[in-house]
The first five atom37 places (N, CA, C, CB, O) and aatype in JSON, in Angstrom:
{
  "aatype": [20, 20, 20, 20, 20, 20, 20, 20, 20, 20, 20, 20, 20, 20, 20, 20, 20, 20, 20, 20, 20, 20, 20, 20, 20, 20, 20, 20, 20, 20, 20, 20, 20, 20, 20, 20, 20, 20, 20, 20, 20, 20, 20, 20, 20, 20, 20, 20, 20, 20, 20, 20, 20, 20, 20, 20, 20, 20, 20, 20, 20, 20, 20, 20, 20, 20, 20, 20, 20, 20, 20, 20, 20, 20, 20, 20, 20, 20, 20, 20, 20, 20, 20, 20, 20, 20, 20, 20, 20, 20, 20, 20, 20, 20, 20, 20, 20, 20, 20, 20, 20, 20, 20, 20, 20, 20, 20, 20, 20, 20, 20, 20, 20, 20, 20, 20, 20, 20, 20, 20],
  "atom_mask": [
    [1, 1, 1, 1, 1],
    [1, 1, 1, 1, 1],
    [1, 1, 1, 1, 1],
    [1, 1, 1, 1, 1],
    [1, 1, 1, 1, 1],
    [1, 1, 1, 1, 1],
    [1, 1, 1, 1, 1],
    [1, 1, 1, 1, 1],
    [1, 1, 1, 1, 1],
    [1, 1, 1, 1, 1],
    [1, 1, 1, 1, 1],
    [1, 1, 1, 1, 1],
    [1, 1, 1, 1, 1],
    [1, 1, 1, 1, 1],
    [1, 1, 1, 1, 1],
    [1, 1, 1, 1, 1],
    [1, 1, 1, 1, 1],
    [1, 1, 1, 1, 1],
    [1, 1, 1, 1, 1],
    [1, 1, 1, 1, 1],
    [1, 1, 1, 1, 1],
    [1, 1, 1, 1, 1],
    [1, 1, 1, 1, 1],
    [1, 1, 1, 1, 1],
    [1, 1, 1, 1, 1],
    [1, 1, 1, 1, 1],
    [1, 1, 1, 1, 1],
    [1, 1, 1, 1, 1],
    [1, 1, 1, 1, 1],
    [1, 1, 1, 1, 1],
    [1, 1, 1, 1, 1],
    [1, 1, 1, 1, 1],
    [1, 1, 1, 1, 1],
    [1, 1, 1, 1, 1],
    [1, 1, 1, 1, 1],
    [1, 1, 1, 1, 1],
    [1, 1, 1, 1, 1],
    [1, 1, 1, 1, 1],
    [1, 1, 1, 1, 1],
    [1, 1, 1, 1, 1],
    [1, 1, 1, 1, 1],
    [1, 1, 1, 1, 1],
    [1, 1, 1, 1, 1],
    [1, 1, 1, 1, 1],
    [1, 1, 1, 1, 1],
    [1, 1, 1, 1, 1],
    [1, 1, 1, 1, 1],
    [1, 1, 1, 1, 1],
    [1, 1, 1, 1, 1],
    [1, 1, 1, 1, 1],
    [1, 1, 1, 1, 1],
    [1, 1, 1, 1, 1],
    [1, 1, 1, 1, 1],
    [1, 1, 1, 1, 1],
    [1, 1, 1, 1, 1],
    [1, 1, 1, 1, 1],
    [1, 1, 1, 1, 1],
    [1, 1, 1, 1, 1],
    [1, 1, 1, 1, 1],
    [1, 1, 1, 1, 1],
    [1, 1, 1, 1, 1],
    [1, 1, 1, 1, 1],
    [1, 1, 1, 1, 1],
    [1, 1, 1, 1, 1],
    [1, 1, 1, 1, 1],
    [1, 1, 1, 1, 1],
    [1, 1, 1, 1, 1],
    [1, 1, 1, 1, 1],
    [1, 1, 1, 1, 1],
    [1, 1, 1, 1, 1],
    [1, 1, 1, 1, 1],
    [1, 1, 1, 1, 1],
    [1, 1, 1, 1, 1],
    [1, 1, 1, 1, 1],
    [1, 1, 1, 1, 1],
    [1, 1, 1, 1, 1],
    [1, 1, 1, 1, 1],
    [1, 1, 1, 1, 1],
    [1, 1, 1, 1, 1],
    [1, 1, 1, 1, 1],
    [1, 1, 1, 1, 1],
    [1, 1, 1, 1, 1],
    [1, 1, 1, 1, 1],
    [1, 1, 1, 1, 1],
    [1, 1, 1, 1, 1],
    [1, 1, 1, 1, 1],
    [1, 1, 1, 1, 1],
    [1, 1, 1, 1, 1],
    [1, 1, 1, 1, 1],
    [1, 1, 1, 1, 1],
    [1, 1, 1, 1, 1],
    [1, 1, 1, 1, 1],
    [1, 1, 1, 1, 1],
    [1, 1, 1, 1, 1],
    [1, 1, 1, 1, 1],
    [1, 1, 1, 1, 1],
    [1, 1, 1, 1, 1],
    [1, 1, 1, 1, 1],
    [1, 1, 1, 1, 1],
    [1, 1, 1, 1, 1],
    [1, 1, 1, 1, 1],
    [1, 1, 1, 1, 1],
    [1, 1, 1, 1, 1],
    [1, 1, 1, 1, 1],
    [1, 1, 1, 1, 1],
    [1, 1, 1, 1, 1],
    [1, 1, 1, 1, 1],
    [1, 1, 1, 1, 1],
    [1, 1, 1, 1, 1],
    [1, 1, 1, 1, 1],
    [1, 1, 1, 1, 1],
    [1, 1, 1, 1, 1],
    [1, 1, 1, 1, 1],
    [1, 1, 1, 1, 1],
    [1, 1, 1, 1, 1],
    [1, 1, 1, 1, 1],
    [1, 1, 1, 1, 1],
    [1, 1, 1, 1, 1],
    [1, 1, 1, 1, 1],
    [1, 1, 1, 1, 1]
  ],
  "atom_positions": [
    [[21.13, 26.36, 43.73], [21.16, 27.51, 42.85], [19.98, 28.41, 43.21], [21.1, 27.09, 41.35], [18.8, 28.1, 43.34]],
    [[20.73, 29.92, 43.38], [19.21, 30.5, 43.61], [19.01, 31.82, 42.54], [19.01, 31.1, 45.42], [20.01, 32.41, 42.14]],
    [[18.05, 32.11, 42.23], [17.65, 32.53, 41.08], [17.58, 34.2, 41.47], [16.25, 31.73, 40.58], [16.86, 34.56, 42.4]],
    [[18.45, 35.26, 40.62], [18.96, 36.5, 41.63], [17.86, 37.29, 41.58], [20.36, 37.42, 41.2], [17.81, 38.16, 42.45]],
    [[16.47, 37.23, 40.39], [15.6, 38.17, 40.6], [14.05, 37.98, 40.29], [16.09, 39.14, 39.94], [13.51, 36.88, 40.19]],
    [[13.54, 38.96, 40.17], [12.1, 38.27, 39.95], [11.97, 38.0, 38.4], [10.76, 39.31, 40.48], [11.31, 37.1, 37.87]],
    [[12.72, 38.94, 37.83], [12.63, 38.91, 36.37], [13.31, 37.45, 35.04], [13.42, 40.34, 36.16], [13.12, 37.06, 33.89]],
    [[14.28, 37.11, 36.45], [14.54, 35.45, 36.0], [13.61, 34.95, 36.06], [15.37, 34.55, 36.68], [12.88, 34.81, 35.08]],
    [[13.36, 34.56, 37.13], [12.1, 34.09, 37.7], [11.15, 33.28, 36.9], [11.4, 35.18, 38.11], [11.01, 32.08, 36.68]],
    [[10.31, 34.82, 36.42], [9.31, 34.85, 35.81], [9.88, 34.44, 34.06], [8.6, 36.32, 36.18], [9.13, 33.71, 33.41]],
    [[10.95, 34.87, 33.53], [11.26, 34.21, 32.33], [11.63, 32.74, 32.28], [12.24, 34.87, 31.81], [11.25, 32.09, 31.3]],
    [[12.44, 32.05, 33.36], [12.46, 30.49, 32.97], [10.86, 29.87, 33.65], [14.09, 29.59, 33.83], [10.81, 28.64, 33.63]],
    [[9.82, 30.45, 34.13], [8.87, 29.86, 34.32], [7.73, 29.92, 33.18], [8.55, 30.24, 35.46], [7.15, 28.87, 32.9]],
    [[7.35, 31.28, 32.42], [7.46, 30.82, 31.05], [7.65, 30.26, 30.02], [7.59, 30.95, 30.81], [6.81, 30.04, 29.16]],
    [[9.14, 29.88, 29.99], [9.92, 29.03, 28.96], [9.29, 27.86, 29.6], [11.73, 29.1, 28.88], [8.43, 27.23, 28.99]],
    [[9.65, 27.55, 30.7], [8.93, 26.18, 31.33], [7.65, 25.72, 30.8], [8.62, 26.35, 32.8], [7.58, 24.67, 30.16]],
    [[6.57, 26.51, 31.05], [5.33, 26.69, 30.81], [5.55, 26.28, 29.25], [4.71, 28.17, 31.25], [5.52, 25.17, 28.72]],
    [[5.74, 27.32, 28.8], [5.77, 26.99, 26.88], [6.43, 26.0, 26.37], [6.44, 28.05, 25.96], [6.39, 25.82, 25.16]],
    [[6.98, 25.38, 27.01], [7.95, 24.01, 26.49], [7.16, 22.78, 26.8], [9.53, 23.83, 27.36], [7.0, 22.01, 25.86]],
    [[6.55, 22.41, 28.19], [5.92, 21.74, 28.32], [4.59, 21.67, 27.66], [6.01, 21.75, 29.25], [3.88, 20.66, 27.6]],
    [[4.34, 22.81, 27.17], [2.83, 22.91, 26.7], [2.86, 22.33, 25.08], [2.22, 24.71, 26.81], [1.91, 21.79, 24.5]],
    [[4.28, 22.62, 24.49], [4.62, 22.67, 23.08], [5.22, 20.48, 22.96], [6.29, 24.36, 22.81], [4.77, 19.53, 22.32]],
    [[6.22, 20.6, 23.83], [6.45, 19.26, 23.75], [5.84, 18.24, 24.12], [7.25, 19.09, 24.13], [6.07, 17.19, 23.52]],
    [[4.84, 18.25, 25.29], [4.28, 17.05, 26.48], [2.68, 17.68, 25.93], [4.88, 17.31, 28.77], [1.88, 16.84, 25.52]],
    [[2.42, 18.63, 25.94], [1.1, 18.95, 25.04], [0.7, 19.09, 27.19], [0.09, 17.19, 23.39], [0.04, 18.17, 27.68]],
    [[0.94, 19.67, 27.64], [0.65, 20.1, 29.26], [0.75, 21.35, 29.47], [1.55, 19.53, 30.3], [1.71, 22.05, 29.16]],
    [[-0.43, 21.78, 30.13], [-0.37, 23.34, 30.11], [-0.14, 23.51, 31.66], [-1.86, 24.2, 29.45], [-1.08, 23.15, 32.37]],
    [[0.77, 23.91, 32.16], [1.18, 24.12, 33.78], [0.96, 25.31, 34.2], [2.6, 23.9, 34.16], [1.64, 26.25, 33.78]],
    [[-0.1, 25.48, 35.15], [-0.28, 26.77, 36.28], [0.81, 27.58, 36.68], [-0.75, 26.31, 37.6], [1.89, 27.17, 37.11]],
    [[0.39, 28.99, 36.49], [1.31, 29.7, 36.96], [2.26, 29.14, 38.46], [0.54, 30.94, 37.1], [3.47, 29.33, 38.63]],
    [[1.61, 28.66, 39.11], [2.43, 28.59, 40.58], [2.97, 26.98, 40.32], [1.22, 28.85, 42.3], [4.08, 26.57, 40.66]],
    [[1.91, 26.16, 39.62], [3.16, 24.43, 39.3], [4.44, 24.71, 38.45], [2.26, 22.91, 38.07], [5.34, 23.87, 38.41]],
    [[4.52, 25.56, 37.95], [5.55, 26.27, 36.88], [6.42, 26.58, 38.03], [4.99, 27.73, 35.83], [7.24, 25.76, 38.45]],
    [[6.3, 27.46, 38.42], [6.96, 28.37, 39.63], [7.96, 27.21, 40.82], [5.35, 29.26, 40.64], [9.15, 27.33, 41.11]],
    [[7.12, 26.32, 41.24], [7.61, 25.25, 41.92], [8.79, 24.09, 41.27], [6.37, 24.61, 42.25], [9.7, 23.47, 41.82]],
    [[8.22, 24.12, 39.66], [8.89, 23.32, 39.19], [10.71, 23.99, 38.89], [7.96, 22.87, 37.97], [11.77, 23.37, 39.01]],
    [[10.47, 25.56, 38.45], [11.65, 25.87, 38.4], [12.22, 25.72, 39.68], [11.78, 27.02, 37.87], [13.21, 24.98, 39.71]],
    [[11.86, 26.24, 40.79], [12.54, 26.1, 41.93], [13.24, 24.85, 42.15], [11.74, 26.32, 42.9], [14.4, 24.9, 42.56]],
    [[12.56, 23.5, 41.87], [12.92, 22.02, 41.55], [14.0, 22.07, 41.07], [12.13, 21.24, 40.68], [14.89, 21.86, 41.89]],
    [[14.44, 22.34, 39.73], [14.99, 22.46, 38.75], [16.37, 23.07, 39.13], [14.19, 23.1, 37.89], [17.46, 22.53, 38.96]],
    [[16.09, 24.49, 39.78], [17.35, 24.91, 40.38], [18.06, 24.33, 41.45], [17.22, 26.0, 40.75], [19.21, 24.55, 41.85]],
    [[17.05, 23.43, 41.91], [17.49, 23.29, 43.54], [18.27, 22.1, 43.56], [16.19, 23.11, 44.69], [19.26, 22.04, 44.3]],
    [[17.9, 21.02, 42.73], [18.28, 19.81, 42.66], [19.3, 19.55, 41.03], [16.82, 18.95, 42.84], [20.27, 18.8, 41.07]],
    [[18.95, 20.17, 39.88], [19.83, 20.03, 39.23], [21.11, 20.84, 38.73], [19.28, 19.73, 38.62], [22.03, 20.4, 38.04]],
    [[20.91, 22.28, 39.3], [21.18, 23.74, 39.78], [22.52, 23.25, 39.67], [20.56, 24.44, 41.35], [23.22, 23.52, 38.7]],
    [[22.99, 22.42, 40.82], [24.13, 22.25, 41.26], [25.27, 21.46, 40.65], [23.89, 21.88, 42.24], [26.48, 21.64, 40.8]],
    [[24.62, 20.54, 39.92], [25.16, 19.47, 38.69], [26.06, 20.42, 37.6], [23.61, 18.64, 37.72], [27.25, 20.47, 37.28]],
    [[24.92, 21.1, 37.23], [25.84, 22.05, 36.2], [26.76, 22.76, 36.43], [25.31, 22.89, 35.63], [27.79, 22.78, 35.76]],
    [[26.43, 23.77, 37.86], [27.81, 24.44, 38.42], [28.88, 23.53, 38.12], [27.83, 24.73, 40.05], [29.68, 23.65, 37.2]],
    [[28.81, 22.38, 39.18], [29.49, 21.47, 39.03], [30.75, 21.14, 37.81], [28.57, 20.75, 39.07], [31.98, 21.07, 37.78]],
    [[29.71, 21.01, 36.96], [30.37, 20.57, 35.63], [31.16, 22.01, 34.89], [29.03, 19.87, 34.52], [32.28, 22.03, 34.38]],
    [[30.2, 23.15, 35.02], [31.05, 24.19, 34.72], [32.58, 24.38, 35.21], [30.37, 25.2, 35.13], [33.56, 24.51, 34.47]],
    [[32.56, 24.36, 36.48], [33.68, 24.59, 37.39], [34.92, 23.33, 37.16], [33.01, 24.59, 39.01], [36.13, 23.55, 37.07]],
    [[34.23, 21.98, 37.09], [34.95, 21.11, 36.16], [35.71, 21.46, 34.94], [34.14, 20.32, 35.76], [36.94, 21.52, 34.91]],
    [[35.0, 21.67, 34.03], [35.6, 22.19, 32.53], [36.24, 23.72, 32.89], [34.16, 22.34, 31.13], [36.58, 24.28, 31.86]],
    [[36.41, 24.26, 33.72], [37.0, 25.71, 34.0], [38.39, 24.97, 34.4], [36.13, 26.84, 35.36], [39.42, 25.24, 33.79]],
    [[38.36, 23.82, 35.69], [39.87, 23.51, 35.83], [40.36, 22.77, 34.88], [40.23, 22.86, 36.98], [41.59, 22.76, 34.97]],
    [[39.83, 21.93, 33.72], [40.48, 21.36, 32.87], [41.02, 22.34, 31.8], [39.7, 20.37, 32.4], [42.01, 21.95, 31.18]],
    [[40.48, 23.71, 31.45], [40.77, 24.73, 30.74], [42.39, 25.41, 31.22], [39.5, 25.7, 30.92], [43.43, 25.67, 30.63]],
    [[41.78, 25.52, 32.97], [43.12, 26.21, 33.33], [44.3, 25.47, 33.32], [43.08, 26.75, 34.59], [45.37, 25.98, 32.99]],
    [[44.17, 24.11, 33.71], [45.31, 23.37, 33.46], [45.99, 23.11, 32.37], [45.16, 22.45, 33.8], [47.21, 22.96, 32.38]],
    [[45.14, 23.01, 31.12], [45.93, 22.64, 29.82], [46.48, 23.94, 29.74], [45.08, 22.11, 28.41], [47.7, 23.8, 29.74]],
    [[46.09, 25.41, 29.64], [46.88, 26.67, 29.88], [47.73, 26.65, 30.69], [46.26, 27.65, 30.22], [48.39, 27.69, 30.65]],
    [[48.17, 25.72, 31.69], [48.91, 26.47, 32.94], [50.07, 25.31, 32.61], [48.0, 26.53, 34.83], [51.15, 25.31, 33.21]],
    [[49.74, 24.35, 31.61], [50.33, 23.35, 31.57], [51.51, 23.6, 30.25], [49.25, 22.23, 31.5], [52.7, 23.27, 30.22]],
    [[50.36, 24.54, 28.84], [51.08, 24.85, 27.9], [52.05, 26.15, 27.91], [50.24, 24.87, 26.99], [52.78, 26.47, 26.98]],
    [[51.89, 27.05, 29.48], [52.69, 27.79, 29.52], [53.6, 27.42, 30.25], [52.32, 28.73, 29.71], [54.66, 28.01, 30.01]],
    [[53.65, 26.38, 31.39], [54.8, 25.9, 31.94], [55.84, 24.94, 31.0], [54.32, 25.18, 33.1], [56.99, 24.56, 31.19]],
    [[54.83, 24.72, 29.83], [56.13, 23.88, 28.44], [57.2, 24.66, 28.12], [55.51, 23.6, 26.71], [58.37, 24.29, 28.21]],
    [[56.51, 26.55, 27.45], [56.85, 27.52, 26.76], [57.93, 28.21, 27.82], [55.59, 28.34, 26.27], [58.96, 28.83, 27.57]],
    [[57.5, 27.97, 28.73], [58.66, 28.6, 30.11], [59.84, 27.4, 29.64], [57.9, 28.32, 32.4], [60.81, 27.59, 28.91]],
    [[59.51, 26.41, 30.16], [60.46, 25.62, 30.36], [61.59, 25.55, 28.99], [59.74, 24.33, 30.73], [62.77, 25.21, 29.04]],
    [[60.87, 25.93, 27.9], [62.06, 25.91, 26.02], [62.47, 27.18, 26.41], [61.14, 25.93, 23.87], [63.66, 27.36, 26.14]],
    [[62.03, 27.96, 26.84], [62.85, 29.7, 26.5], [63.46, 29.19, 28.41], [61.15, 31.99, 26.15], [63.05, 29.98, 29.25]],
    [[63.77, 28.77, 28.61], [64.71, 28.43, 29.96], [66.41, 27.78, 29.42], [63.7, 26.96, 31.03], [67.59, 28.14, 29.48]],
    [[65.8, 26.92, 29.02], [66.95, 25.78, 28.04], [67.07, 26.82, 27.21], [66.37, 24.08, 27.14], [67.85, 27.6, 27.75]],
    [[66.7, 27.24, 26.19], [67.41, 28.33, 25.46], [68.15, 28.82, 25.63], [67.09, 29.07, 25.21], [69.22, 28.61, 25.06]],
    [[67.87, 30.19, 26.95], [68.31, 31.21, 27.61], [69.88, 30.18, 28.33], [66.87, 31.93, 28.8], [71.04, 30.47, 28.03]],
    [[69.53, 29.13, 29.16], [70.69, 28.55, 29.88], [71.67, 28.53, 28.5], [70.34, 26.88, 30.72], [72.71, 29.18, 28.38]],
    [[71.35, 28.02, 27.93], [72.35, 27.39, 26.74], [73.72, 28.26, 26.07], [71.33, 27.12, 25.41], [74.91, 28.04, 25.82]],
    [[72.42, 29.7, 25.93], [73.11, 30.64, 25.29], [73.71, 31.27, 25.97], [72.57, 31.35, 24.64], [74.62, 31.9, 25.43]],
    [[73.54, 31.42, 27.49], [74.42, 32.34, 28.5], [75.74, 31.4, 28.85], [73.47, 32.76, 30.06], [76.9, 31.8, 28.74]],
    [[75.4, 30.34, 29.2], [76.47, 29.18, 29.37], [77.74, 29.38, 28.08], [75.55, 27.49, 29.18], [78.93, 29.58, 28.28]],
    [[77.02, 29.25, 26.74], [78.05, 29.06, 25.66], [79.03, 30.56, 25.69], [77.16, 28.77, 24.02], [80.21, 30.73, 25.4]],
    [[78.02, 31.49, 26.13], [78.42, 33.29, 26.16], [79.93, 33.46, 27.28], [76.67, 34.47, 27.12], [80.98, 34.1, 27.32]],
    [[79.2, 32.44, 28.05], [80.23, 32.78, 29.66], [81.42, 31.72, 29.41], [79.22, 32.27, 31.58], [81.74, 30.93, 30.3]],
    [[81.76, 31.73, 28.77], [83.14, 30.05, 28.67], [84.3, 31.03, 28.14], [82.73, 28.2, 27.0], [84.37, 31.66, 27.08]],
    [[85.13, 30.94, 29.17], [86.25, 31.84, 28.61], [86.97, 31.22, 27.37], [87.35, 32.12, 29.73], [86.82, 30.01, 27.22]],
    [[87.87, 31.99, 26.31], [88.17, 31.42, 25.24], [89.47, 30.05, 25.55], [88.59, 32.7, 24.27], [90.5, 30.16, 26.22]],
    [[88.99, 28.95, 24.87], [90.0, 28.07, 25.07], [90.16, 26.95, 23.35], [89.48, 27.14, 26.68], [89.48, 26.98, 22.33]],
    [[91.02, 26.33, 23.64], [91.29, 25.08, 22.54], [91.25, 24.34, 22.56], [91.95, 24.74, 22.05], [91.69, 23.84, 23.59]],
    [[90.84, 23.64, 21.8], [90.88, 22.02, 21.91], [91.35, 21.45, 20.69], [89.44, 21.35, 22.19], [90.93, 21.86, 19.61]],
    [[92.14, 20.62, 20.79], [92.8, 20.04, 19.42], [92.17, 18.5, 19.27], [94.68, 19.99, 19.53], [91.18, 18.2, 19.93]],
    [[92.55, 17.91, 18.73], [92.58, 16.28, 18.53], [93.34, 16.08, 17.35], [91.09, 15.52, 18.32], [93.57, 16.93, 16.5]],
    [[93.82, 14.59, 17.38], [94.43, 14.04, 16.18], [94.05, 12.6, 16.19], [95.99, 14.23, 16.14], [94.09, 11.91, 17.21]],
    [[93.67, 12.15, 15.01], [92.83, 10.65, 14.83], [93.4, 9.67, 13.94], [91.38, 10.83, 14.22], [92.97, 8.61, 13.47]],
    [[94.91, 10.55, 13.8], [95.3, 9.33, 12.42], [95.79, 9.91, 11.48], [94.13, 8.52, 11.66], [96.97, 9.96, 11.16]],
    [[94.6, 10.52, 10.85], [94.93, 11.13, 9.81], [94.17, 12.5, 9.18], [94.94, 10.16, 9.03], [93.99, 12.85, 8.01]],
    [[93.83, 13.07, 10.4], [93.57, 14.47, 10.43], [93.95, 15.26, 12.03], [91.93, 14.59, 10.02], [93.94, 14.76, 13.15]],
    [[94.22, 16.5, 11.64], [94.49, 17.02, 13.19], [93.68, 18.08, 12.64], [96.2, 17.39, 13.97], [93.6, 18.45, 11.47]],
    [[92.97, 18.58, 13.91], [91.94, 19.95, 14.24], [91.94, 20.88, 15.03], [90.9, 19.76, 14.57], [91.58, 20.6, 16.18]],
    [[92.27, 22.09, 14.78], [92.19, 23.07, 16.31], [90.49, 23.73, 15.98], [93.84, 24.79, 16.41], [89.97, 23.88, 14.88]],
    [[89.95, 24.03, 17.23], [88.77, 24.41, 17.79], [89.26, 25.63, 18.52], [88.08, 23.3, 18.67], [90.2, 25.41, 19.28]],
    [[88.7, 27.23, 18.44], [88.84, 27.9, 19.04], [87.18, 28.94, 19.52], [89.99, 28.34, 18.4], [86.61, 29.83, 18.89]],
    [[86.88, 28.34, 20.79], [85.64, 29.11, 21.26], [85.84, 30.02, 22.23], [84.64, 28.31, 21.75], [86.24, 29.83, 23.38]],
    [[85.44, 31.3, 21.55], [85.46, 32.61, 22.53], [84.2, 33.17, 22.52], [86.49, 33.78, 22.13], [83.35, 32.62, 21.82]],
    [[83.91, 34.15, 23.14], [82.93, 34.81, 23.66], [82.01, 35.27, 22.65], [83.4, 35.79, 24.41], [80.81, 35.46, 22.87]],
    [[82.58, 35.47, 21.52], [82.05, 36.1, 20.15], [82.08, 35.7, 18.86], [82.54, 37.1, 19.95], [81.31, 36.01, 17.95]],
    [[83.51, 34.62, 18.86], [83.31, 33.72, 17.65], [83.5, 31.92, 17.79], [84.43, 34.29, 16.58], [83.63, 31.19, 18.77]],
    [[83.45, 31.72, 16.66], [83.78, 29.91, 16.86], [84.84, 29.85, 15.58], [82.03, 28.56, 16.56], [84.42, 29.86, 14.42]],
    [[86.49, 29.76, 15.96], [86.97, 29.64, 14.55], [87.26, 27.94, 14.81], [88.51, 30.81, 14.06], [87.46, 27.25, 15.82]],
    [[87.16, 27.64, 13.26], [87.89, 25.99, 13.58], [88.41, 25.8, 12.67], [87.1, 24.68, 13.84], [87.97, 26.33, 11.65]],
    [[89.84, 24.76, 12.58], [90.93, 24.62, 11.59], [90.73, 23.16, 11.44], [92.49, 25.12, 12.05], [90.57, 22.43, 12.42]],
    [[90.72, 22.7, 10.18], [91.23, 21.61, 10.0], [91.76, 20.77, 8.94], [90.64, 21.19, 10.38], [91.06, 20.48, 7.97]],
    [[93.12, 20.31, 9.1], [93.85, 20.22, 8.21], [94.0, 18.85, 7.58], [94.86, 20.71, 8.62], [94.44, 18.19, 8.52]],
    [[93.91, 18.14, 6.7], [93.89, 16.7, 6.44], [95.33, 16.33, 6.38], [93.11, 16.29, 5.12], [96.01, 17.02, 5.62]],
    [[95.87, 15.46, 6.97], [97.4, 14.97, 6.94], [97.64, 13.54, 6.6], [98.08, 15.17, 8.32], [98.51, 12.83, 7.11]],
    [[96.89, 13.21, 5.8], [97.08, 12.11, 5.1], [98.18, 11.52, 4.26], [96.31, 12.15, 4.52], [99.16, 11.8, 4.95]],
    [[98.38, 11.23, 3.79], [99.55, 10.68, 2.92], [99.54, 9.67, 2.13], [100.47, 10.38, 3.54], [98.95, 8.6, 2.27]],
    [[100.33, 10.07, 1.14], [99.61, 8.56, 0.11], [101.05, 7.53, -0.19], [98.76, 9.24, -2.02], [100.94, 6.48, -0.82]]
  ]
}
């Protein structure tokens, strides 16, 4: 990691300075300060990228994952309803005994008949 200006720089070597001085009760020289951030960036710098860039692909995936769900229901939807749209009109009957049924599916409606023929 490299640090883009002087004005970083000089603010995490401060914070450095004042943290150590406040927590460890150590007051660090302008230039042991200076070295230590460089430390800091150089060797643990990279850990964090690291981990950032980690949690960035676990972000994009659960997104890329919850929009390939939302694709996939408005797919099945869409098939379902064009499929049921495109079936030219036909009939289907059955008889089971003691009911007969006509089924009529067309393009625009669903009529269905059914008559009980039971007998006592």
């Amino acid at each position: 990691m490299t640090l883009n200006s002087a004005a970083q720089r000089d603010l995490l070597r401060d914070r450095l300075s004042k943290y150590c001085a406040e927590t460890f009760d150590l007051e660090l020289e302008q230039f042991d300060a200076e070295f230590f951030v460089d430390f800091i960036a150089k060797e643990l710098g990279p850990l964090f990228y690291n981990a950032g860039i980690e949690e960035a692909i676990r972000t994009h995936q659960a997104w890329s994952e919850r929009i390939r769900e939302e694709m996939d229901l408005k797919r099945s939807i869409n098939t379902a309803y064009r499929r049921r749209r495109s079936i030219k009109p036909c009939i289907h009957h059955g008889y089971n005994g003691d009911s007969f049924s006509i089924s009529v599916y067309g393009k625009e409606n669903h009529v269905a008949y059914h008559r009980s023929t039971r007998h006592f």
